[in-house]
N, C-alpha and C positions, 0 to 999 in steps of 0.2 A: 630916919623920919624926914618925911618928902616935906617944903614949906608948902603953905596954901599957894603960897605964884607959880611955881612951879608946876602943883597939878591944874591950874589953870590953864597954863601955859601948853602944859603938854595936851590936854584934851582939846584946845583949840587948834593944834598942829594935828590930832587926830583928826577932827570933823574936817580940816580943811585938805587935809590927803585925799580922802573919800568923792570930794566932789573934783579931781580932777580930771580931763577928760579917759576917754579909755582908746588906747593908742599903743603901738606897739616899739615903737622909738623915741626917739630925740634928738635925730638929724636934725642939721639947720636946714634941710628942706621940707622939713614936718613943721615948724615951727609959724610959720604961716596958715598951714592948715589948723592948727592946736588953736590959734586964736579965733578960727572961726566957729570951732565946735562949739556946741552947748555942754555942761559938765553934767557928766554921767557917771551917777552912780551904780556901781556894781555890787549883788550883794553876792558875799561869797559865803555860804555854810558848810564848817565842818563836820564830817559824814560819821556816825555811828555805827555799831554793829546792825542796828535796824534799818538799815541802807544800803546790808548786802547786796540785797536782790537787784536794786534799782539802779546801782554800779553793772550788776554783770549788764542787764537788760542795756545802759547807756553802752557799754563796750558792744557788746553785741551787736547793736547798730552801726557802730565803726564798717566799711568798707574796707573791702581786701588788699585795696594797696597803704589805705589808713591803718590797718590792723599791723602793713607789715614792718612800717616806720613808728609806732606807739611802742612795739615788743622787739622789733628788728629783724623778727621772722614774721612768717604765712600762718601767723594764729587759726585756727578753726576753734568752731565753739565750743568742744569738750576744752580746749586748752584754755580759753579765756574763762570758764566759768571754775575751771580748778588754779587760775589766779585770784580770780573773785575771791572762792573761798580760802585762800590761804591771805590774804588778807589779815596781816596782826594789828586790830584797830586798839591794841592798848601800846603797842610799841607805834607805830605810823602814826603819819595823820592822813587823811584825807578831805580833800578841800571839792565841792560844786557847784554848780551857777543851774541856778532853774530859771527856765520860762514858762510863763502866765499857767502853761496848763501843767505845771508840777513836774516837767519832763527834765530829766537831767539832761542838759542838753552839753556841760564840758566839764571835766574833773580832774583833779591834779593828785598824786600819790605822791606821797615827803615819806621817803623810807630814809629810817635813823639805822645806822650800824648796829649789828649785832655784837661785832667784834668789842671788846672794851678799848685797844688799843687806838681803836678809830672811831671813838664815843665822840667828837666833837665835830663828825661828818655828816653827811645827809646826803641820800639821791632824791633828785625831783624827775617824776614825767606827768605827763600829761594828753589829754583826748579832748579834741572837741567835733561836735558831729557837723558834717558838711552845713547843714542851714545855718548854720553858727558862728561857722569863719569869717575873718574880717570884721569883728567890732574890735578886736584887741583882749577876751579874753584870755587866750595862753595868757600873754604875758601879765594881765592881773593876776590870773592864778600862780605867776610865779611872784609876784611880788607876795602877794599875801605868804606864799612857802616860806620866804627869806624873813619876812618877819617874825612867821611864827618860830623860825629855827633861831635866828637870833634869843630872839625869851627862851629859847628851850637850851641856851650856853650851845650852838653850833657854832663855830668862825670858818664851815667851807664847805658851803652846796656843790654837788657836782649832777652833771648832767652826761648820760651815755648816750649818744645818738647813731643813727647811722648818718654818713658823711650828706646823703642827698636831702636828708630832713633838715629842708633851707628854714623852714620856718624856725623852726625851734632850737637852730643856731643863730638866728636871727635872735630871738628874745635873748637866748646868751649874754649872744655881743654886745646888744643894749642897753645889758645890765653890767655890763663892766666885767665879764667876764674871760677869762682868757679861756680860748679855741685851742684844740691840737689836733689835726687831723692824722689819722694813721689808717689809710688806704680806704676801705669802705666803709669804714668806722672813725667815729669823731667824738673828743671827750673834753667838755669847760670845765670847768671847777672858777668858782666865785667865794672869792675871798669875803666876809663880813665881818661888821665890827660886832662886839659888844652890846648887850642890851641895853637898853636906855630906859628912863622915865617915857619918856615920848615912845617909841616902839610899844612898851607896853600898854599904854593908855590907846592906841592905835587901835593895838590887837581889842580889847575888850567893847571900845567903839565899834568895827566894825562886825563884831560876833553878836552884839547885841542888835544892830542896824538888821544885819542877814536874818537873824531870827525874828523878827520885825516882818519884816518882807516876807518870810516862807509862811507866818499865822495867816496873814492879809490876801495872800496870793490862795491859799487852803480854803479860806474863806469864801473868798469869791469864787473857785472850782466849784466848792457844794453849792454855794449858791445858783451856779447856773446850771449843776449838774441836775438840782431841784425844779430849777425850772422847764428844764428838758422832758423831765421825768412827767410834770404836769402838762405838759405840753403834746406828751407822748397820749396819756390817759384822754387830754380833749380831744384830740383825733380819733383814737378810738370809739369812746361817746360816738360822736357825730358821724363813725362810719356805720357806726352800730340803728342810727337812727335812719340815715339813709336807707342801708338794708330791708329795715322793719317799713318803711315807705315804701317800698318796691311792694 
């Protein structure tokens, strides 16, 4: 039994993760820029079975040399859509980030070992589509993975890349994790503690915040989808009366 301070304590170290900026580092030369940003929150929602589709469609959009760094080979789209659907969304998690118009636009895949010997593992990868790079998603997406695998008793993400995916050796390293490169191939593994009070207070703030955001944002789509819709119908009207003027 948690005391009342504590769950106080912890959900205010939740809300206050959330709004920090979104950033792919922690070099002392970011550290000037950090204080300039404004704090941006990210919502991140985790992906259901009824989110197949809208995963293959975000891969899909990947680019050929994006497709060949996310899988490490020259994906085509029969192979990415028979990833799609093997997709185990009751063993994985999957994590995404939408923009305004409901489009996945970057998403992370947290596969749990099947092995039992290697039950307290986890792979992360991830995809974000070219208009998208550059806020710092990856590496939210990997924060959020690491948390969620912590609650779920993991103590070591690992990441398989190939050696030239700087980027996402990049989120690695910044997470404290150890790099090993072996020839065009490269493998981190990141050590984590323990779940916490805090961790879990985290996770339930930010899964609540994301589903927040994905109503509001659903919302405002019909909204102006309706308007488009009326908008479409008054033009018509009015071409229909000009005609009858003629």
């Amino acid at each position: 039994m948690f005391a009342t301070k504590d769950w106080l304590k912890a959900s205010w170290y939740a809300g206050r993760d959330m709004l920090r900026p979104v950033t792919g580092g922690s070099s002392a030369s970011d550290i000037h820029i950090h204080q300039q940003e404004t704090p941006v929150m990210v919502p991140i929602r985790s992906l259901g079975p009824s989110y197949r589709e809208r995963i293959t469609q975000h891969l899909l959009q990947l680019e050929p040399a994006d497709r060949y760094l996310r899988f490490g080979y020259a994906a085509n789209d029969e192979q990415i859509r028979r990833y799609a659907e093997q997709l185990n969304f009751e063993r994985d998690e999957i994590f995404g980030i939408y923009n305004r118009r409901l489009e996945l636009i970057a998403m992370a895949h947290l596969a749990f070992s099947e092995n039992p010997e290697h039950k307290p593992c986890a792979e992360f990868g991830v995809s974000v589509l070219k208009q998208a790079r550059g806020r710092g998603f990856g590496a939210r997406l990997f924060e959020r993975a690491v948390m969620h695998a912590r609650n779920e008793g993991v103590n070591m993400v690992f990441i398989h890349a190939l050696s030239e995916n700087t980027a996402m050796l990049k989120i690695a390293r910044n997470a404290g994790a150890t790099v090993r490169r072996d020839g065009s191939e490269s493998e981190a593994y990141l050590q984590i503690p323990p779940a916490s009070l805090d961790t879990r207070m985290a996770e339930i703030v930010e899964q609540q915040f994301a589903e927040v955001d994905y109503q509001l944002k659903k919302q405002a789509k019909q909204f102006w989808d309706f308007l488009a819709n009326v908008q479409e119908v008054r033009s018509g009207v009015q071409h229909a009366r000009h005609q009858s003027a003629e």
